[in-house]
PDB file of N, CA, C and O in Angstrom:
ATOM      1  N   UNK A   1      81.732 119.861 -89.482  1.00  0.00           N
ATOM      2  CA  UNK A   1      82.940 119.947 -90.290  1.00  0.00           C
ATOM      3  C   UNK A   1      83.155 121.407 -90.648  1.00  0.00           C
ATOM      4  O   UNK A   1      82.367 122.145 -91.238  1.00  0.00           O
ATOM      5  N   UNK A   2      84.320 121.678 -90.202  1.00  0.00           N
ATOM      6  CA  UNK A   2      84.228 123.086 -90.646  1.00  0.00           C
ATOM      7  C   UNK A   2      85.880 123.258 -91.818  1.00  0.00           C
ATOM      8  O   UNK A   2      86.900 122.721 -91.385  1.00  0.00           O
ATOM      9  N   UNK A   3      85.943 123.891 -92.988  1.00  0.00           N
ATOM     10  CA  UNK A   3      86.810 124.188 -93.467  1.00  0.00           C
ATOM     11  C   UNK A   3      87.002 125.661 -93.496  1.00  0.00           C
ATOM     12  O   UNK A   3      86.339 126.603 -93.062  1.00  0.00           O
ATOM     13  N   UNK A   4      88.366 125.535 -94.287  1.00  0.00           N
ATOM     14  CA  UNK A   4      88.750 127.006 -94.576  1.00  0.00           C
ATOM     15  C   UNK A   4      89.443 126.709 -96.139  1.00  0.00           C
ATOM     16  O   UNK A   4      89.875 125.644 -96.578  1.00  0.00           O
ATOM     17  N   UNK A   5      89.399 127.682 -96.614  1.00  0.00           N
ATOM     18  CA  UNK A   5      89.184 127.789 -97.885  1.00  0.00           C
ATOM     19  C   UNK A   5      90.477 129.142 -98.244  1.00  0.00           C
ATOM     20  O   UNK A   5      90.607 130.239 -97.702  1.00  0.00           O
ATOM     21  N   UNK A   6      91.407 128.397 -99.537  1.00  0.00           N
ATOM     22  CA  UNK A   6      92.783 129.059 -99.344  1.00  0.00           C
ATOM     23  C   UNK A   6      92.920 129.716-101.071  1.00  0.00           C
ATOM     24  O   UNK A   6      93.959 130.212-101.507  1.00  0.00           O
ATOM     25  N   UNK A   7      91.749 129.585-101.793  1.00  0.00           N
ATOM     26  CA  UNK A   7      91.085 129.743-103.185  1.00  0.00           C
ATOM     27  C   UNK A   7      89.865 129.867-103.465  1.00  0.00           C
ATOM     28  O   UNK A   7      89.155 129.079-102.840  1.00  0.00           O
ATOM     29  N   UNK A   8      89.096 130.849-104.470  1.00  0.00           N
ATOM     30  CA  UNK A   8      88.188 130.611-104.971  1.00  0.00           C
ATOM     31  C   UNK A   8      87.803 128.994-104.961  1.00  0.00           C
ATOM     32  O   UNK A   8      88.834 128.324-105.023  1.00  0.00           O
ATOM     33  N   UNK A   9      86.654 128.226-104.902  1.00  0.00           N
ATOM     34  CA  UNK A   9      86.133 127.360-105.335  1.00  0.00           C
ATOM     35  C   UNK A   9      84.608 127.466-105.869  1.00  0.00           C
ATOM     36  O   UNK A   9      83.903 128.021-105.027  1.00  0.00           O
ATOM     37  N   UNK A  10      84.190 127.241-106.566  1.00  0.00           N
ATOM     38  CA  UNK A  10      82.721 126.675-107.201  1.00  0.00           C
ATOM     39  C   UNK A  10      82.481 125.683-107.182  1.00  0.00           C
ATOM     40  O   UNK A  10      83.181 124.792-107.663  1.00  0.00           O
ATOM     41  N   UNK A  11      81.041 125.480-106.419  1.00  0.00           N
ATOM     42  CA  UNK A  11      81.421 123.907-106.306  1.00  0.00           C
ATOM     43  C   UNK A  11      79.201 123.949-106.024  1.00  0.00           C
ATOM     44  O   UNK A  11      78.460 124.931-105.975  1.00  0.00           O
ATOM     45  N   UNK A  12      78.900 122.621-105.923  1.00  0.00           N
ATOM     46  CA  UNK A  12      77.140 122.364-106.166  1.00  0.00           C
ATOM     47  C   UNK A  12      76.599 122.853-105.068  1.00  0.00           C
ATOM     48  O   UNK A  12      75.380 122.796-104.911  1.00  0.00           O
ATOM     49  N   UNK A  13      77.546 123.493-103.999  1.00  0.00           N
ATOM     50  CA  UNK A  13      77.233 123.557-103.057  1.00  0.00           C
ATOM     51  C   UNK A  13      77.147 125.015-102.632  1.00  0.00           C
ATOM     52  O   UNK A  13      76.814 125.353-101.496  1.00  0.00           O
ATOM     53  N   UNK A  14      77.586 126.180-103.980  1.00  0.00           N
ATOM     54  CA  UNK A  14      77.780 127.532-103.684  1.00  0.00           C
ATOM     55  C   UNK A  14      79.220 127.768-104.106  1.00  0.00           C
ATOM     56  O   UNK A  14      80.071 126.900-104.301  1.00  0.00           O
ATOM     57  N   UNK A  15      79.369 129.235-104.227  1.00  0.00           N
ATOM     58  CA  UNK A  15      80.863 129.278-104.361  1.00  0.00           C
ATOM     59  C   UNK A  15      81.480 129.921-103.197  1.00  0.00           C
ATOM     60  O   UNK A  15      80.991 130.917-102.663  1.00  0.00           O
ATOM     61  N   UNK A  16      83.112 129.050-102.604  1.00  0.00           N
ATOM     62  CA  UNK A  16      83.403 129.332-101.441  1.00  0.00           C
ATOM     63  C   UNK A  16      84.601 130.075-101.602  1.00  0.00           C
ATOM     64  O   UNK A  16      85.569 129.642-102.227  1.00  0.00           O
ATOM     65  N   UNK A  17      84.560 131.111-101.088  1.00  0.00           N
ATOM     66  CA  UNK A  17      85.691 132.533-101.021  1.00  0.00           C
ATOM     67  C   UNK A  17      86.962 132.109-100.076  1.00  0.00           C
ATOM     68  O   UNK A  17      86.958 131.154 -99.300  1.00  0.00           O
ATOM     69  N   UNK A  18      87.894 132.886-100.268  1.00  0.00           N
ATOM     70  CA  UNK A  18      89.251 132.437 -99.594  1.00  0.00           C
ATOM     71  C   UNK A  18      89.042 133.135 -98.443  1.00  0.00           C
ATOM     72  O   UNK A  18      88.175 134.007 -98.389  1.00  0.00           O
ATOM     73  N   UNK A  19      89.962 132.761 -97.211  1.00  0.00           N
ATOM     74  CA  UNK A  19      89.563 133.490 -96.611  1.00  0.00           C
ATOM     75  C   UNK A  19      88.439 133.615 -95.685  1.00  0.00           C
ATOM     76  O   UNK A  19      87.999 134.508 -94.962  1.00  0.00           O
ATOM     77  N   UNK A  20      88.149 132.490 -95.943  1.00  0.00           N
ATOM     78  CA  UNK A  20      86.873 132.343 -94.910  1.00  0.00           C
ATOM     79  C   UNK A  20      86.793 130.870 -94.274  1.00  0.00           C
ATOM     80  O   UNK A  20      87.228 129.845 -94.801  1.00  0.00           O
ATOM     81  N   UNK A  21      86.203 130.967 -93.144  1.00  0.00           N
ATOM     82  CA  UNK A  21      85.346 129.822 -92.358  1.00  0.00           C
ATOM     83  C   UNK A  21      84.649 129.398 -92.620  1.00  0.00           C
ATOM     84  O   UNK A  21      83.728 130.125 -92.250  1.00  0.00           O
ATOM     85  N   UNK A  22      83.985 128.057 -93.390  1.00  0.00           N
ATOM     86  CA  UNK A  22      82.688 127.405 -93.125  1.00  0.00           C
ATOM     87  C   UNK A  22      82.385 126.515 -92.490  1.00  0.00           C
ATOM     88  O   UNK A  22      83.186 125.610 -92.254  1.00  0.00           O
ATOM     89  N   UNK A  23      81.073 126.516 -92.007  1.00  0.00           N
ATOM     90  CA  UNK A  23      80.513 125.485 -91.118  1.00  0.00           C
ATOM     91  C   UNK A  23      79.746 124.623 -92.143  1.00  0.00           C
ATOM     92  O   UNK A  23      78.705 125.005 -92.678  1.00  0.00           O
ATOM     93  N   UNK A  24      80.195 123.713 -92.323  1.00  0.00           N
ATOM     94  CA  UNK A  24      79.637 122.495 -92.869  1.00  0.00           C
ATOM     95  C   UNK A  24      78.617 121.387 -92.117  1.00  0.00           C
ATOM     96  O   UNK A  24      77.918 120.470 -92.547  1.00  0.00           O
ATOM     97  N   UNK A  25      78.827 121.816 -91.062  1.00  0.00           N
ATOM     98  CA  UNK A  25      78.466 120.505 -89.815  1.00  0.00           C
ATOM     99  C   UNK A  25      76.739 120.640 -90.254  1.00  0.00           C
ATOM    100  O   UNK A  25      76.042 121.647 -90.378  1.00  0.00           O
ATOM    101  N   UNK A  26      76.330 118.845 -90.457  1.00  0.00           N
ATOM    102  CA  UNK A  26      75.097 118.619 -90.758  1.00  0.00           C
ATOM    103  C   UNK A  26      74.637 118.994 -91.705  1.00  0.00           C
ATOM    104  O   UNK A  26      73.423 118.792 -91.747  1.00  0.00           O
ATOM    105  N   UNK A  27      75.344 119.823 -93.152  1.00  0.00           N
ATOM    106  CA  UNK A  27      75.086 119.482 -94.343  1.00  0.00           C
ATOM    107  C   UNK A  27      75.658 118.966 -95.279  1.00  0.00           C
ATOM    108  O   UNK A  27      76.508 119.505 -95.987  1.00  0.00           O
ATOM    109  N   UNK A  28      75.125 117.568 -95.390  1.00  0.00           N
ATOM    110  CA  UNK A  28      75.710 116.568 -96.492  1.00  0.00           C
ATOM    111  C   UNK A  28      76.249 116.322 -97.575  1.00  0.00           C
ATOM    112  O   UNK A  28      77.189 115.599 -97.904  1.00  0.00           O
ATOM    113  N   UNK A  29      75.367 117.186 -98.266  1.00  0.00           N
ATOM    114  CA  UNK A  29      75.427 117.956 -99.872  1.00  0.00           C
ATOM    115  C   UNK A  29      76.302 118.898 -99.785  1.00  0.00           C
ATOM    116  O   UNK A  29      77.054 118.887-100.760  1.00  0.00           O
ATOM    117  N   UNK A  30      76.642 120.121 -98.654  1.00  0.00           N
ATOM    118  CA  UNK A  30      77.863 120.748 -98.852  1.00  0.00           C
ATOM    119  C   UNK A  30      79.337 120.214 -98.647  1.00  0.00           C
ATOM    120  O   UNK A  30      80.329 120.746 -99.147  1.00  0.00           O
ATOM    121  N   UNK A  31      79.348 118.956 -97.747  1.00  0.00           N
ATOM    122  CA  UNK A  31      80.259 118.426 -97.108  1.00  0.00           C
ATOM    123  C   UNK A  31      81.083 117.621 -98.217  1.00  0.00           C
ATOM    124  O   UNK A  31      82.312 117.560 -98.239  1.00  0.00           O
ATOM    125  N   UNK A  32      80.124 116.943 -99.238  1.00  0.00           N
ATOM    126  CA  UNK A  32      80.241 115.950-100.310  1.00  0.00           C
ATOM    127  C   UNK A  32      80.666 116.937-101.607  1.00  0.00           C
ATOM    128  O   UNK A  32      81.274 116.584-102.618  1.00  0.00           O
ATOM    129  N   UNK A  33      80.208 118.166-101.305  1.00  0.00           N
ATOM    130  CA  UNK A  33      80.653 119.156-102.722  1.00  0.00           C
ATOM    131  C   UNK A  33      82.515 119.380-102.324  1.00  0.00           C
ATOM    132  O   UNK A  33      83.533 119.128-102.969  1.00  0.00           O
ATOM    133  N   UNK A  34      82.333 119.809-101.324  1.00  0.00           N
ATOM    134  CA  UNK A  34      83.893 120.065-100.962  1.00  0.00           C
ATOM    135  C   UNK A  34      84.933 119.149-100.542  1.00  0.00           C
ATOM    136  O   UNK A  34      86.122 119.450-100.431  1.00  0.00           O
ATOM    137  N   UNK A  35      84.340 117.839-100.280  1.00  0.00           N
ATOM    138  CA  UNK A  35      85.207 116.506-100.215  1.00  0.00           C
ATOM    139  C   UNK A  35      86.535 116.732-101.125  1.00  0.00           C
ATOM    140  O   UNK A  35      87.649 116.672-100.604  1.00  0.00           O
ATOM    141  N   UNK A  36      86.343 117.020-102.653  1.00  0.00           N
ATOM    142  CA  UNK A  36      87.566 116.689-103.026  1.00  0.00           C
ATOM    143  C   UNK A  36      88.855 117.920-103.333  1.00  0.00           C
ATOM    144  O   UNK A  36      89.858 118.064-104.032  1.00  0.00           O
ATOM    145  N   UNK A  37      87.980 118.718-102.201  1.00  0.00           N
ATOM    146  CA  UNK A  37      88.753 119.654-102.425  1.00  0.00           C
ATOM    147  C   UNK A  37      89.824 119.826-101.178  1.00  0.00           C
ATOM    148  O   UNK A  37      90.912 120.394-101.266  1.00  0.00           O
ATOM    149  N   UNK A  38      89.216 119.147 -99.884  1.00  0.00           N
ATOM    150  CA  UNK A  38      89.509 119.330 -98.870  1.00  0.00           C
ATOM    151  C   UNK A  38      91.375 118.382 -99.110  1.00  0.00           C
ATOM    152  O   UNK A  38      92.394 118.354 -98.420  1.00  0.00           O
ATOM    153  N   UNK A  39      90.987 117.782-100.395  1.00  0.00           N
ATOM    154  CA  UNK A  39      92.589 116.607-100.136  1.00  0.00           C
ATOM    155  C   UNK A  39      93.527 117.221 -99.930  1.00  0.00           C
ATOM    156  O   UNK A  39      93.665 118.368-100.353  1.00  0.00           O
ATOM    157  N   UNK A  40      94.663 116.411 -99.015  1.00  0.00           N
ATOM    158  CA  UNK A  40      95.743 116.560 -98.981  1.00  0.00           C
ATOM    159  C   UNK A  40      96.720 118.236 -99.764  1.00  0.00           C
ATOM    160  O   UNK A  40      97.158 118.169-100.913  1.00  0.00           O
ATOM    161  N   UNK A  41      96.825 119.024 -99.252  1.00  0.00           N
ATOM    162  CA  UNK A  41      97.586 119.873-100.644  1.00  0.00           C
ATOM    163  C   UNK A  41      96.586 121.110-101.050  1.00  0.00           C
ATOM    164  O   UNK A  41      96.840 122.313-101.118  1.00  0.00           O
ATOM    165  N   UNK A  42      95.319 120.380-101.307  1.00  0.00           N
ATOM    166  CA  UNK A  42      94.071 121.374-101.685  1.00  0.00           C
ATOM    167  C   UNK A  42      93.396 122.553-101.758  1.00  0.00           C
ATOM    168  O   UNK A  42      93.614 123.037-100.648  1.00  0.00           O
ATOM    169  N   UNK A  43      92.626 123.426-102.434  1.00  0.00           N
ATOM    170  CA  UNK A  43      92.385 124.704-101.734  1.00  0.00           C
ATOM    171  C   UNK A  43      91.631 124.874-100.641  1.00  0.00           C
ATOM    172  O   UNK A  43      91.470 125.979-100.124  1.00  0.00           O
ATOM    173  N   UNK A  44      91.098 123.768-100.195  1.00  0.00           N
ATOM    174  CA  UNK A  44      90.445 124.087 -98.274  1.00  0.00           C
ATOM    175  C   UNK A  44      91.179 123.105 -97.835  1.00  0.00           C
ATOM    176  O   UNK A  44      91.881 122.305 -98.453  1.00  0.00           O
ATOM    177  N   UNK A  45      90.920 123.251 -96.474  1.00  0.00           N
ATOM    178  CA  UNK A  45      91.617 122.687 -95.345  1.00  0.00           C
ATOM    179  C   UNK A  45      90.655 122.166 -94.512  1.00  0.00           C
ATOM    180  O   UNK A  45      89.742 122.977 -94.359  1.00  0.00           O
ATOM    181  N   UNK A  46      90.508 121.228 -93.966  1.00  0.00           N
ATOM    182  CA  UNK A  46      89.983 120.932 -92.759  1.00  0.00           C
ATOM    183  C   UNK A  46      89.911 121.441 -91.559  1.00  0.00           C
ATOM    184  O   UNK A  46      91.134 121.440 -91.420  1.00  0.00           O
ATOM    185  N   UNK A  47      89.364 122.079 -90.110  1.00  0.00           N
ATOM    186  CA  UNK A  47      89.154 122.309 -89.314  1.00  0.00           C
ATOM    187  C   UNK A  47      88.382 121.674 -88.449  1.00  0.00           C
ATOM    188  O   UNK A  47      87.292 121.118 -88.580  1.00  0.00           O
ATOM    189  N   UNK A  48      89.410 121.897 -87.143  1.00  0.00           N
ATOM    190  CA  UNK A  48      88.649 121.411 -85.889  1.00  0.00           C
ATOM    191  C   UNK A  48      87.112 122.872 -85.535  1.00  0.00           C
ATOM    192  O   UNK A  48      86.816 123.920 -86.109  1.00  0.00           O
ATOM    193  N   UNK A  49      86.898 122.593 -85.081  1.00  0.00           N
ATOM    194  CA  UNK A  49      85.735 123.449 -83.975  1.00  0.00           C
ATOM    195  C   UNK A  49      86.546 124.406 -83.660  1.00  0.00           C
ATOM    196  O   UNK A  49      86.365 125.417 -84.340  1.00  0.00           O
ATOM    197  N   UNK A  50      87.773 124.510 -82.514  1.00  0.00           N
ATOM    198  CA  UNK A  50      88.743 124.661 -81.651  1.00  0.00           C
ATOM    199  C   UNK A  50      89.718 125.557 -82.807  1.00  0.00           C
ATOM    200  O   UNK A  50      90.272 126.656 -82.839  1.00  0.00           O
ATOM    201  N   UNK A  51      89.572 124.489 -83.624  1.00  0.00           N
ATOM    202  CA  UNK A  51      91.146 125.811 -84.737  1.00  0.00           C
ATOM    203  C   UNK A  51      90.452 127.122 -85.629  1.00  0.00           C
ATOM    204  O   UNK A  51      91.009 128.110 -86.109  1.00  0.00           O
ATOM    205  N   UNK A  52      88.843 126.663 -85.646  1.00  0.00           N
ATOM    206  CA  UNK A  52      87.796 127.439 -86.336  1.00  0.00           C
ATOM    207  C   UNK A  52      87.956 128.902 -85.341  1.00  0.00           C
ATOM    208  O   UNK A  52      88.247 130.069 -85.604  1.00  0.00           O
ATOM    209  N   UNK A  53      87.625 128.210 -84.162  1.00  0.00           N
ATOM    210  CA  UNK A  53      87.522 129.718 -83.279  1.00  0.00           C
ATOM    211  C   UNK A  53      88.855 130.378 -83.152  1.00  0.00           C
ATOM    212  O   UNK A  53      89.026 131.593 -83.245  1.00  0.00           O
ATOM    213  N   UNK A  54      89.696 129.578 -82.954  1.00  0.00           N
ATOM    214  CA  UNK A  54      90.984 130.202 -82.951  1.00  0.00           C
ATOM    215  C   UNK A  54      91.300 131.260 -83.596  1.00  0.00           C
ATOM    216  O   UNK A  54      91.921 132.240 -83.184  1.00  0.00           O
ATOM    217  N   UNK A  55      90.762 131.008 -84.866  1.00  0.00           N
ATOM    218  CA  UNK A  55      91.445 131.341 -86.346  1.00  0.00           C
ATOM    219  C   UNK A  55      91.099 133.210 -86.208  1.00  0.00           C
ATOM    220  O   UNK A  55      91.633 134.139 -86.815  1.00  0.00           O
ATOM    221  N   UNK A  56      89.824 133.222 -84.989  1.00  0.00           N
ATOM    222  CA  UNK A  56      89.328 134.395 -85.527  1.00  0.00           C
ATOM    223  C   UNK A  56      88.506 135.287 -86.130  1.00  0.00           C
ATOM    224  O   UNK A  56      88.110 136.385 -85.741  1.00  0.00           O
ATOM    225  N   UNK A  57      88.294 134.670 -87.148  1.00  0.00           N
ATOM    226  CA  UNK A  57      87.741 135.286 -88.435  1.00  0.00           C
ATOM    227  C   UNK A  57      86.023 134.767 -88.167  1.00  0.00           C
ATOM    228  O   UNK A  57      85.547 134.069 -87.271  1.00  0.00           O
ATOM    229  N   UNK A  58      85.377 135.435 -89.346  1.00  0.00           N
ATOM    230  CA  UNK A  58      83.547 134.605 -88.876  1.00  0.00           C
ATOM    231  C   UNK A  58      83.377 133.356 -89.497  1.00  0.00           C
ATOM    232  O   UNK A  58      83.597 132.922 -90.627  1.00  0.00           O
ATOM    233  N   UNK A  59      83.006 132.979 -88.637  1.00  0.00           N
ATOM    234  CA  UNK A  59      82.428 131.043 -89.568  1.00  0.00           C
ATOM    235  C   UNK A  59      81.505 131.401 -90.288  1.00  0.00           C
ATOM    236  O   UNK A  59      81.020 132.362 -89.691  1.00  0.00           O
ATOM    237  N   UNK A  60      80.920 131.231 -91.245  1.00  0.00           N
ATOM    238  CA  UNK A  60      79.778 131.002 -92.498  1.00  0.00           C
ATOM    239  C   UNK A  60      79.358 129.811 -92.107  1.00  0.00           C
ATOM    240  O   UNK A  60      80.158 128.886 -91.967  1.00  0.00           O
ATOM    241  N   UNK A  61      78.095 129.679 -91.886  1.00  0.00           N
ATOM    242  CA  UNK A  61      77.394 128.379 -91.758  1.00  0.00           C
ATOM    243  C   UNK A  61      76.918 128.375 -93.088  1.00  0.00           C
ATOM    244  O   UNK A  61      76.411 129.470 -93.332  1.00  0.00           O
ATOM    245  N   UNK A  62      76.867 127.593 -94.061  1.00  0.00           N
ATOM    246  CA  UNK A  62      76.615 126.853 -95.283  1.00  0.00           C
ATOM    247  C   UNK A  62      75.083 126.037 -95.043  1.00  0.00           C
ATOM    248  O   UNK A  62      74.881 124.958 -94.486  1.00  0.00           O
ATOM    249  N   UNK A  63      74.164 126.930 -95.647  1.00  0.00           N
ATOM    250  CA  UNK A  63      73.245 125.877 -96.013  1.00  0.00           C
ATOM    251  C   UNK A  63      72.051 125.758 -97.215  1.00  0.00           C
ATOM    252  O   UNK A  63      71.158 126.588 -97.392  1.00  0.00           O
ATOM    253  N   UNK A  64      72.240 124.657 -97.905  1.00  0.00           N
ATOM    254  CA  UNK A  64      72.452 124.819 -99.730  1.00  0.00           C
ATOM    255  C   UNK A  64      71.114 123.762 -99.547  1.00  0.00           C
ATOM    256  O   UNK A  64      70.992 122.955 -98.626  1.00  0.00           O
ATOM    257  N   UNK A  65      70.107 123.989-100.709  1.00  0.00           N
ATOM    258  CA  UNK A  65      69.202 123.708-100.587  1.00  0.00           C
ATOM    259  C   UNK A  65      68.401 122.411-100.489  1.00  0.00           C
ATOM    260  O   UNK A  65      67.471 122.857-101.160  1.00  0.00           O
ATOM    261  N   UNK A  66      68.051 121.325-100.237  1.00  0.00           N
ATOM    262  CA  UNK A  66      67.993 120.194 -99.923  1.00  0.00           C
ATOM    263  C   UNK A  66      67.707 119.449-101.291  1.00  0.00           C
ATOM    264  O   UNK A  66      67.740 118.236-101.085  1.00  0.00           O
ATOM    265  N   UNK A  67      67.364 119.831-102.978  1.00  0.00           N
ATOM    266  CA  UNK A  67      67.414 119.436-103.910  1.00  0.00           C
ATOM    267  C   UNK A  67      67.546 120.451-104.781  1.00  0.00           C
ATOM    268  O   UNK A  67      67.735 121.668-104.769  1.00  0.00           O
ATOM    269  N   UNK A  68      67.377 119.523-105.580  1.00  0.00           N
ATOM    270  CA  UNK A  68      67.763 120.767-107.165  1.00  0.00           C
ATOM    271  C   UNK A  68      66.406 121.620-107.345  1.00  0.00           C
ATOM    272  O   UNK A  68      66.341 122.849-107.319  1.00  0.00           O
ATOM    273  N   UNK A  69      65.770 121.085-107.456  1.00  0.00           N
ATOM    274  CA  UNK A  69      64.280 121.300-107.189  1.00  0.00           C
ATOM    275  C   UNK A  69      64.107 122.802-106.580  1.00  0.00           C
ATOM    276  O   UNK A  69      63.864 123.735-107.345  1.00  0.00           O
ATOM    277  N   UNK A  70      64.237 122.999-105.210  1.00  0.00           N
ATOM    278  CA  UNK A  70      64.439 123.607-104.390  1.00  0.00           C
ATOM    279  C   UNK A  70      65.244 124.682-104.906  1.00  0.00           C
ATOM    280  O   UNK A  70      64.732 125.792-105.053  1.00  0.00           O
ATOM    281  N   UNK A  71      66.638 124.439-105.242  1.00  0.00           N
ATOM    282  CA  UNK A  71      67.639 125.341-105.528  1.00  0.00           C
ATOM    283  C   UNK A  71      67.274 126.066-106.910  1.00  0.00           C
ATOM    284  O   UNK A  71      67.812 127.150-107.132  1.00  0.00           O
ATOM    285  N   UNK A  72      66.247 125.440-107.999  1.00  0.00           N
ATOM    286  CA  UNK A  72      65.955 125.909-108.885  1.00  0.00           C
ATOM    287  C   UNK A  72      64.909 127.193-108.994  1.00  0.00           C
ATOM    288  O   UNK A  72      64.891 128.068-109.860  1.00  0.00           O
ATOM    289  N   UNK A  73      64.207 127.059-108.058  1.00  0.00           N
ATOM    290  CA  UNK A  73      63.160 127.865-107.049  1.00  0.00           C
ATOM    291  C   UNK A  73      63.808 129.192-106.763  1.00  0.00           C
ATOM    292  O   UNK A  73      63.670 130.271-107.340  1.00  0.00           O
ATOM    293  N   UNK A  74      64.441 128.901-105.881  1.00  0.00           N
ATOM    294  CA  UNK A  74      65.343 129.948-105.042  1.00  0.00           C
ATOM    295  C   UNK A  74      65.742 130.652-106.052  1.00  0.00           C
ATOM    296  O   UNK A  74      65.557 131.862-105.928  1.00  0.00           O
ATOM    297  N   UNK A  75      66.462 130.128-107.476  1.00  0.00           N
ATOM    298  CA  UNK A  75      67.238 131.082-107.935  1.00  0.00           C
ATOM    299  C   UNK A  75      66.256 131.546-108.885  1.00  0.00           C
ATOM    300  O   UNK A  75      66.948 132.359-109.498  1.00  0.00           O
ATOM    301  N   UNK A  76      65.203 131.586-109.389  1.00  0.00           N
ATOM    302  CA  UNK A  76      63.997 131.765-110.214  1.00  0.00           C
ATOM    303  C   UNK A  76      63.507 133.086-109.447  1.00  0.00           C
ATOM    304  O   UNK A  76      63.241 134.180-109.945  1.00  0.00           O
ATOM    305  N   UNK A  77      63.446 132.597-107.781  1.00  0.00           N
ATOM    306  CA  UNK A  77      63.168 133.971-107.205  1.00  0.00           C
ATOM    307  C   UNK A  77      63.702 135.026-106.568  1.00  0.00           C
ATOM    308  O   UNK A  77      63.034 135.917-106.044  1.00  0.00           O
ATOM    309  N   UNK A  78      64.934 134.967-106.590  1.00  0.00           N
ATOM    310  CA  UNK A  78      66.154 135.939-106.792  1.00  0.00           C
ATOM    311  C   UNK A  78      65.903 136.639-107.914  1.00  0.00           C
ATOM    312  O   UNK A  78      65.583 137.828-107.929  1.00  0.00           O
ATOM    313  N   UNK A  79      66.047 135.893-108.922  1.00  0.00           N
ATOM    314  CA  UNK A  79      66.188 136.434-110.230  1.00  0.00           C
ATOM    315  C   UNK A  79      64.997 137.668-110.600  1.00  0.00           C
ATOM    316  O   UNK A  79      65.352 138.809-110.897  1.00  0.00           O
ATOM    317  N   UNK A  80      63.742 137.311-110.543  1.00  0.00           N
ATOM    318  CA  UNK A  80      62.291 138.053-110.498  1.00  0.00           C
ATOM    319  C   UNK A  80      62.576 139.141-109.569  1.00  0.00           C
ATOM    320  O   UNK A  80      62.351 140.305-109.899  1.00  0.00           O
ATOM    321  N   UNK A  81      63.192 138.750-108.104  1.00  0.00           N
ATOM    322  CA  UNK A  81      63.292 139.899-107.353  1.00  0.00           C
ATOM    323  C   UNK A  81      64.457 140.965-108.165  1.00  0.00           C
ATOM    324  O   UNK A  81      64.186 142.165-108.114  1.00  0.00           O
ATOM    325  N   UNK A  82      65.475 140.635-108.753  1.00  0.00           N
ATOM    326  CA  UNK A  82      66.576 141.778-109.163  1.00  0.00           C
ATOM    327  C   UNK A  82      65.283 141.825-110.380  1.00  0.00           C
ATOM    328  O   UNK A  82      64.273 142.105-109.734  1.00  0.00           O
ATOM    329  N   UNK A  83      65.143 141.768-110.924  1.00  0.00           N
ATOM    330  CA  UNK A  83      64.371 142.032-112.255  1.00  0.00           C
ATOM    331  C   UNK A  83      63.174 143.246-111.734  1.00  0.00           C
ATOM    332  O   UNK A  83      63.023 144.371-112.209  1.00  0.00           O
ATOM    333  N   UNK A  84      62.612 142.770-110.908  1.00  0.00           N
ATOM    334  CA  UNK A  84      61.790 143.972-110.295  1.00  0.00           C
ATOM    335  C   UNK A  84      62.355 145.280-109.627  1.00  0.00           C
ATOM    336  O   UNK A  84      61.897 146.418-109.533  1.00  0.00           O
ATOM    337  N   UNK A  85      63.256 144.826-109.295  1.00  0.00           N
ATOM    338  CA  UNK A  85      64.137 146.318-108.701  1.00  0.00           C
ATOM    339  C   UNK A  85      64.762 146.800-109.510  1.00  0.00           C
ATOM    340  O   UNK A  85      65.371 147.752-109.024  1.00  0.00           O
ATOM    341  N   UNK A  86      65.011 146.641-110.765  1.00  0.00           N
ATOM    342  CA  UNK A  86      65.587 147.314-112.234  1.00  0.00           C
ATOM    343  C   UNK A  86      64.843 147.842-113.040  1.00  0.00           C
ATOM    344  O   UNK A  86      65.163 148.790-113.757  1.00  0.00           O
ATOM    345  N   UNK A  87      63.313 147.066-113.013  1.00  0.00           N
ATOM    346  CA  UNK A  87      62.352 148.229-113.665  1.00  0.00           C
ATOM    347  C   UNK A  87      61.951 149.133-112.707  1.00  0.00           C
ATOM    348  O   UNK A  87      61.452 150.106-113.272  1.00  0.00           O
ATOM    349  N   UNK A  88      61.948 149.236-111.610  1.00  0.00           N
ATOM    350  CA  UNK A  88      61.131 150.501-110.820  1.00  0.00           C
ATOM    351  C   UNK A  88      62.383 151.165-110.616  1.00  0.00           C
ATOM    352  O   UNK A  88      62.160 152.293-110.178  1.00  0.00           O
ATOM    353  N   UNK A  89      63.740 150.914-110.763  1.00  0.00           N
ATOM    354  CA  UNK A  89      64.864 151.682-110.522  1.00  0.00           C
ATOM    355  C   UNK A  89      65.090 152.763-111.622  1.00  0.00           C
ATOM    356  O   UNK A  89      65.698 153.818-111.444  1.00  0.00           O
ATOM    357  N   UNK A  90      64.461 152.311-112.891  1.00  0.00           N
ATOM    358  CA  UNK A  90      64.213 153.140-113.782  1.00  0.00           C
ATOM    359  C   UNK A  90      63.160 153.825-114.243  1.00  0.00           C
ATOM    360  O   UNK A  90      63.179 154.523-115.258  1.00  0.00           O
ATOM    361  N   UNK A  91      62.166 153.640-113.479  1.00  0.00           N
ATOM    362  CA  UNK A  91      61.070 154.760-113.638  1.00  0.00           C
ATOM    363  C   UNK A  91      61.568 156.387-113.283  1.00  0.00           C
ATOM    364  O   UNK A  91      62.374 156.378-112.353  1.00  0.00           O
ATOM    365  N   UNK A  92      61.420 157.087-113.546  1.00  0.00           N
ATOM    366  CA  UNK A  92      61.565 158.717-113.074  1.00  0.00           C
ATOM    367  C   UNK A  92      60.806 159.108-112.041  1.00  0.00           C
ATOM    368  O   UNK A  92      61.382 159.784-111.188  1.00  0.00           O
ATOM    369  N   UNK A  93      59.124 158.752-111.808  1.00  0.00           N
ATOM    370  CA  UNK A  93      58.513 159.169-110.317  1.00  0.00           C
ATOM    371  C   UNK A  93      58.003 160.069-111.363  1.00  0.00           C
ATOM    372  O   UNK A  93      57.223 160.736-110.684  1.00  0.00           O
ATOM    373  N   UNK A  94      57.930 160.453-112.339  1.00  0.00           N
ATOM    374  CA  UNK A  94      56.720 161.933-113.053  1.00  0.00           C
ATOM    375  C   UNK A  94      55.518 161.033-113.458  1.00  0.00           C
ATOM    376  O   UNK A  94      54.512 161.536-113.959  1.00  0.00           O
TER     377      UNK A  94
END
C-alpha cells in the first residue's frame, strides 16, 4: 500500500510529511494508523505501485516498531544518544 500524503499527519505510526511517498506494503500497524486518513477527501491518498513510480518523487518505506514495548526502547535510546552528544558538545577539550 503505498500513500501520499497532502498534510502534515501524526499518527501511532510516525509523523507523515506532505509531499511524500510511503510504502506501507506489509506493515499493519502503519497501514491501520493511516486508514482513516486515507478517506475519501483526506490528507493522504491512496496509491497504486505504478502511480507511486510515476509520481517521481522517493517512496519512504515506513517501518514502525512491532509494539509499544519496542517503540518505547527505541525512543529511550535516541533520547540517551542526543543527551550524550550535548554533554561532550559542551566540554571545551582543556
Amino acid at each position: 500500500m503505498f500513500v501520499k500524503v497532502n498534510s502534515t499527519r501524526h499518527t501511532a505510526a510516525g509523523t507523515f510529511r506532505p509531499g511524500i511517498i510511503y510504502n506501507l506494503t506489509g506493515n499493519k500497524k502503519a497501514q491501520a494508523a493511516v486508514a482513516p486518513h486515507v478517506e475519501k477527501g483526506g490528507p493522504m491518498e491512496k496509491l497504486t505501485k505504478a502511480q507511486a513510480e510515476e509520481a517521481g518523487t522517493a517512496v519512504v518505506l515506513v517501518s514502525a516498531p512491532a509494539s509499544a514495548a519496542e517503540a518505547e526502547l527505541a525512543a529511550k535510546a535516541e533520547a540517551e544518544g542526543s543527551a550524550g552528544k550535548k554533554k561532550s558538545a559542551g566540554k571545551s577539550g582543556k
